[in-house]
C-alpha positions in Angstrom: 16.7 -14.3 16.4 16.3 -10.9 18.0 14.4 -8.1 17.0 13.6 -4.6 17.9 10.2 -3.0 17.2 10.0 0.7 17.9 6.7 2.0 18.6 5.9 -1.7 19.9 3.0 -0.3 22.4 1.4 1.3 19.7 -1.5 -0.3 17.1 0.4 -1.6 14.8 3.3 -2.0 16.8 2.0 -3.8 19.5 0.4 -6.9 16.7 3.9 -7.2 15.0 5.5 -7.5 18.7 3.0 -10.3 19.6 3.4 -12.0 16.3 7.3 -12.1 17.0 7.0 -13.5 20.0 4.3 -16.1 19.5 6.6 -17.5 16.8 9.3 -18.0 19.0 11.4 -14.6 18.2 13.1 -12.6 20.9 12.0 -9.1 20.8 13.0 -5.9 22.3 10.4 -3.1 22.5 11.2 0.8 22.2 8.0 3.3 23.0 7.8 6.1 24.9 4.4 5.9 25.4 3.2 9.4 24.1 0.7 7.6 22.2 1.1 3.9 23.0 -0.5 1.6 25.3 1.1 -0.7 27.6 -2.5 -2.5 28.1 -1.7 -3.2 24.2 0.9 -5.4 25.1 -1.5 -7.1 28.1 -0.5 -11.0 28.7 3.3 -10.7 26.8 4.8 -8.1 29.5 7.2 -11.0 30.8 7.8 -12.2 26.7 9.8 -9.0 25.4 12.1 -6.5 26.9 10.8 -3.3 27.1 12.3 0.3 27.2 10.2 3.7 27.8 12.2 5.1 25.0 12.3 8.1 22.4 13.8 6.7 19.3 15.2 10.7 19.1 17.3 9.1 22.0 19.6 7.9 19.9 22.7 7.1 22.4 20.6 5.3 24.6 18.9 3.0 21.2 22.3 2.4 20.1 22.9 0.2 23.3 19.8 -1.2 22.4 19.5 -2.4 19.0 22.9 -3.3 18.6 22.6 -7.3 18.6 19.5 -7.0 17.0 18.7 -9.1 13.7 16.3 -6.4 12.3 14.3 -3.5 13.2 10.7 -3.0 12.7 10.1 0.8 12.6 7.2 1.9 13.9 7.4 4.9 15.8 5.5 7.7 14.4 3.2 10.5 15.0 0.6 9.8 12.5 -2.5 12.5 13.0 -3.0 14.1 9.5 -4.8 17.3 11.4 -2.3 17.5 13.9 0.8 17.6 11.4 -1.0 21.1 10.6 -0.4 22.5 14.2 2.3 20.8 15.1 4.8 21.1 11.6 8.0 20.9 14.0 7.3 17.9 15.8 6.4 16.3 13.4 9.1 16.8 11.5 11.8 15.9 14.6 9.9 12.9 15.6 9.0 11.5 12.0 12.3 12.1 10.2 14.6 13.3 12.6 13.7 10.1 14.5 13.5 7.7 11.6 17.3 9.1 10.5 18.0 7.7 13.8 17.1 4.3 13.0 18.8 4.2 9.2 21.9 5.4 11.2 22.1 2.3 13.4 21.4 0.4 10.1 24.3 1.7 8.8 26.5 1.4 11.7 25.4 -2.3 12.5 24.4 -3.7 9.2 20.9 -4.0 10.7 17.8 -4.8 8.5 14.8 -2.2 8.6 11.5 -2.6 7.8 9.5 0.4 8.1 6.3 2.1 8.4 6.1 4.5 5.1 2.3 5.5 4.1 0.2 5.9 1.0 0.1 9.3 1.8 3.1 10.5 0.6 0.8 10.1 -2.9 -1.1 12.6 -2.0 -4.5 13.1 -4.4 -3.0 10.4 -7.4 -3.5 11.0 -11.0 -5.0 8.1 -11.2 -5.7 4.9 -9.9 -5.0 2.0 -8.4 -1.5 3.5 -7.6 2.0 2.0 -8.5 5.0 2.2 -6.4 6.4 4.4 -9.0 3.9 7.0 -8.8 4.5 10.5 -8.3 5.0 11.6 -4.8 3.0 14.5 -4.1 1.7 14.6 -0.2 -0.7 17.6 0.4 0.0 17.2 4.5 2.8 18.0 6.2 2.5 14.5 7.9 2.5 13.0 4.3 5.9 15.3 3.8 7.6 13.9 6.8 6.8 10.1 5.4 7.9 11.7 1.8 11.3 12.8 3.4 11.7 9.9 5.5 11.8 8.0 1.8 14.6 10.4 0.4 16.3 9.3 3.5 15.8 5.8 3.1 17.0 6.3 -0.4 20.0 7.7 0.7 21.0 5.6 3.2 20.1 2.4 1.0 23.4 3.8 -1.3 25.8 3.6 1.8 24.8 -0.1 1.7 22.0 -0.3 4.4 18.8 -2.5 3.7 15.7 -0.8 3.9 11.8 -1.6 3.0 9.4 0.6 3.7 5.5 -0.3 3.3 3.1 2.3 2.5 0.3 1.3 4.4 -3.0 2.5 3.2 -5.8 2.6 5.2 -4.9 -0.1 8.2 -7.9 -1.1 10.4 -8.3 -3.5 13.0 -9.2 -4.2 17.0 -7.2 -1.8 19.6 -6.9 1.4 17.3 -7.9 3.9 19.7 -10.5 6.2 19.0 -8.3 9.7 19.4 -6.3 9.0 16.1 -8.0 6.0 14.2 -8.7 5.5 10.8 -12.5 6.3 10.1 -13.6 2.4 11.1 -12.7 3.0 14.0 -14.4 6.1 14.5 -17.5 4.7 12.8 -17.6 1.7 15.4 -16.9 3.6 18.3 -20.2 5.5 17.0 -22.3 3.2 16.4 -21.3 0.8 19.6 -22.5 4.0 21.5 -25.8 4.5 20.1 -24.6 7.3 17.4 -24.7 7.7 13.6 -21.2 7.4 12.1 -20.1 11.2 11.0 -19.1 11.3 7.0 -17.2 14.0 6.0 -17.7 15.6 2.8 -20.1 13.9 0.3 -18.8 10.5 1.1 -17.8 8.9 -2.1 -14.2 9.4 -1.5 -12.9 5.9 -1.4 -10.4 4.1 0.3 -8.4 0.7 0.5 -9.0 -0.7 3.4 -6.1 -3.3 4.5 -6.2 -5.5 8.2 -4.2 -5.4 10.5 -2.9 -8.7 10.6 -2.0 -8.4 6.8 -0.2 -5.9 7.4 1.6 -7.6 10.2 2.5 -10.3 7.7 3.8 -8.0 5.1 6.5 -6.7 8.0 7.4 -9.9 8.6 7.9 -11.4 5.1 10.0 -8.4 4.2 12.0 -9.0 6.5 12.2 -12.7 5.8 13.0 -11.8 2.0 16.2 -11.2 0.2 15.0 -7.8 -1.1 17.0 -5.1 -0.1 15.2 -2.3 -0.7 12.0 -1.3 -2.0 8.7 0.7 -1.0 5.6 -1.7 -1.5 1.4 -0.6 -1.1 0.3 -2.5 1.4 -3.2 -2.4 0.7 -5.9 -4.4 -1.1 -6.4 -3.3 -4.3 -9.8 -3.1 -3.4 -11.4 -0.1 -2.9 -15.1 1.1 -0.5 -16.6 4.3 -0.4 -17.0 6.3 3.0 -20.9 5.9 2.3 -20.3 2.1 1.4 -18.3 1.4 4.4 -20.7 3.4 6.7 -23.9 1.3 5.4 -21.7 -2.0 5.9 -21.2 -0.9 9.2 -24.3 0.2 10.2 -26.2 -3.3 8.8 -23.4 -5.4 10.6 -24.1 -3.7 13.5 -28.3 -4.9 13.3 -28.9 -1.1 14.3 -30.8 1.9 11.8 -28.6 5.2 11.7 -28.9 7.8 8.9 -25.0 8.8 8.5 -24.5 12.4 9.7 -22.5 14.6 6.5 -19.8 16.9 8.0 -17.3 19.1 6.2 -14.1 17.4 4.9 -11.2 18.2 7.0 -8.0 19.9 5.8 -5.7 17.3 3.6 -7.8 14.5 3.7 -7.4 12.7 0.1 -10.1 12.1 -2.5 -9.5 8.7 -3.7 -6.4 5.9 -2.5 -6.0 2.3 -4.4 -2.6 0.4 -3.9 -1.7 -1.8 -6.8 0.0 -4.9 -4.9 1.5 -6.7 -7.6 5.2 -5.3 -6.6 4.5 -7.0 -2.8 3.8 -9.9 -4.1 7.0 -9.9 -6.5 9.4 -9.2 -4.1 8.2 -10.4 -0.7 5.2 -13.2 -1.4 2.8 -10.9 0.1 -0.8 -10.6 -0.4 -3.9 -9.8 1.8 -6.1 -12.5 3.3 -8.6 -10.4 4.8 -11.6 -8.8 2.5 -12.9 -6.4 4.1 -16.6 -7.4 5.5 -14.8 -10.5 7.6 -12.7 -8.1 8.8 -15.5 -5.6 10.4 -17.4 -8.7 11.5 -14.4 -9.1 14.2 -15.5 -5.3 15.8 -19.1 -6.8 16.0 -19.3 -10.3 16.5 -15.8 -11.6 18.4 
């Protein structure tokens, strides 16, 4: 089988592309490489067939993915601060891209899997949060995953089969430091001698969901007969900033006093999934708690 992963030099990307092809799967990868790596991808370069691509392209990804089995959609600007500056690309990349992808669904009766996000939630009523929550996102990057769902909604009508995962907070080795998740940011810290910054008081929590988990959740929904659905891809576990930055700092066998800094613009007060649904429809469920997962940064 043959599959295409767009934004395949990227984090997330870049695991799912090396899980395909350690498992035997051809795979074709689309990044243009604003934000990915190719060093992401070191040791597989003569595996997969890859294309410095814009997924906005769309004649050129037509060629492309048109034998494929499935698509793994990936590609994505994903800085929540940045979606404040930067409204319009956002908004072209994110949806105008995406639209791309559902449209060579459409046209080819191609499977897609895609990267939605728990923040389309925005600040929930309450929690843990069910897929059938209300969809309030208080970013404008959490509005271009919000409208890329009214899409997918759409386009799942005219027959195409669509799932897209709302990650919540993925971690794992290779994030880069410019636009990581805060365990990232904490470990770069901390590996260079500094206290991890908290923003705000630092009893927001989050659910904090691998890497590889989430890897295994693309490729199970793809496996599975669902159609179409949105699944939390998370834990159901949640960790305080403050929490997670004492874990951190006592795995790391150094003493730091956490730094407070003020919250940043759209960040979200509390995020739970409820993963009963993934588990329903696709067999999914995490593997990783979270501690073994932050002994990888420090001990492997």
């Amino acid at each position: 089988m043959k599959f295409v992963v767009t934004g395949g030099a990227g984090f997330i990307g870049s695991y799912i592309v090396k899980y395909l092809v350690d498992n035997g799967y051809q795979v074709i990868v689309v990044d243009n490489l604003f934000r990915g790596k190719l060093r992401n991808l070191s040791g597989y370069e003569d595996k997969i067939d890859f294309h410095n691509l814009d997924i906005l392209n769309f004649e050129e990804l037509r060629k492309l993915v048109k034998d494929s089995d499935g698509i793994f959609h990936q590609a994505a600007l994903t800085s929540v601060p940045e979606s404040f500056t930067q409204r319009d690309k956002y908004q072209n990349v994110n949806v105008n891209g995406t639209e791309n992808i559902f449209k060579l669904g459409k046209e080819f009766g191609i499977k897609i899997v895609y990267a939605s996000s728990s923040s389309i939630y925005g600040n929930p009523k309450s929690i843990p949060i069910k897929e059938n929550a209300s969809r309030n996102p208080i970013n404008p990057y959490g509005r271009t995953k919000l409208e890329d769902e009214i899409l997918a909604e759409q386009y799942s009508k005219l027959g195409v089969k669509i799932i897209g995962l709302r990650y919540f907070n993925v971690y794992g080795i290779g994030q880069t430091n410019d636009y990581a998740g805060v365990i990232t940011k904490f470990y770069e810290a901390i590996k260079s001698d500094n206290p991890p910054i908290v923003f705000g008081d630092g009893t927001q929590v989050r659910d904090f969901i691998s890497v590889e988990d989430v890897v295994k959740a693309n490729l199970l929904s793809m496996q599975s007969s669902t159609d179409f659905a949105f699944l939390n891809i998370g834990t159901g576990i949640v960790t305080s900033i403050n929490d997670l930055a004492n874990l951190m700092i006592k795995l790391s066998g150094k003493s730091f006093v956490p730094i407070p800094a003020n919250l940043p613009e759209g960040d979200v007060k509390e995020s739970q999934a409820d993963i009963h649904l993934a588990k329903q429809l696709v067999n999914w469920m995490f593997e990783t708690n979270l501690e073994d997962g932050l002994k990888k940064f420090f001990f492997s």
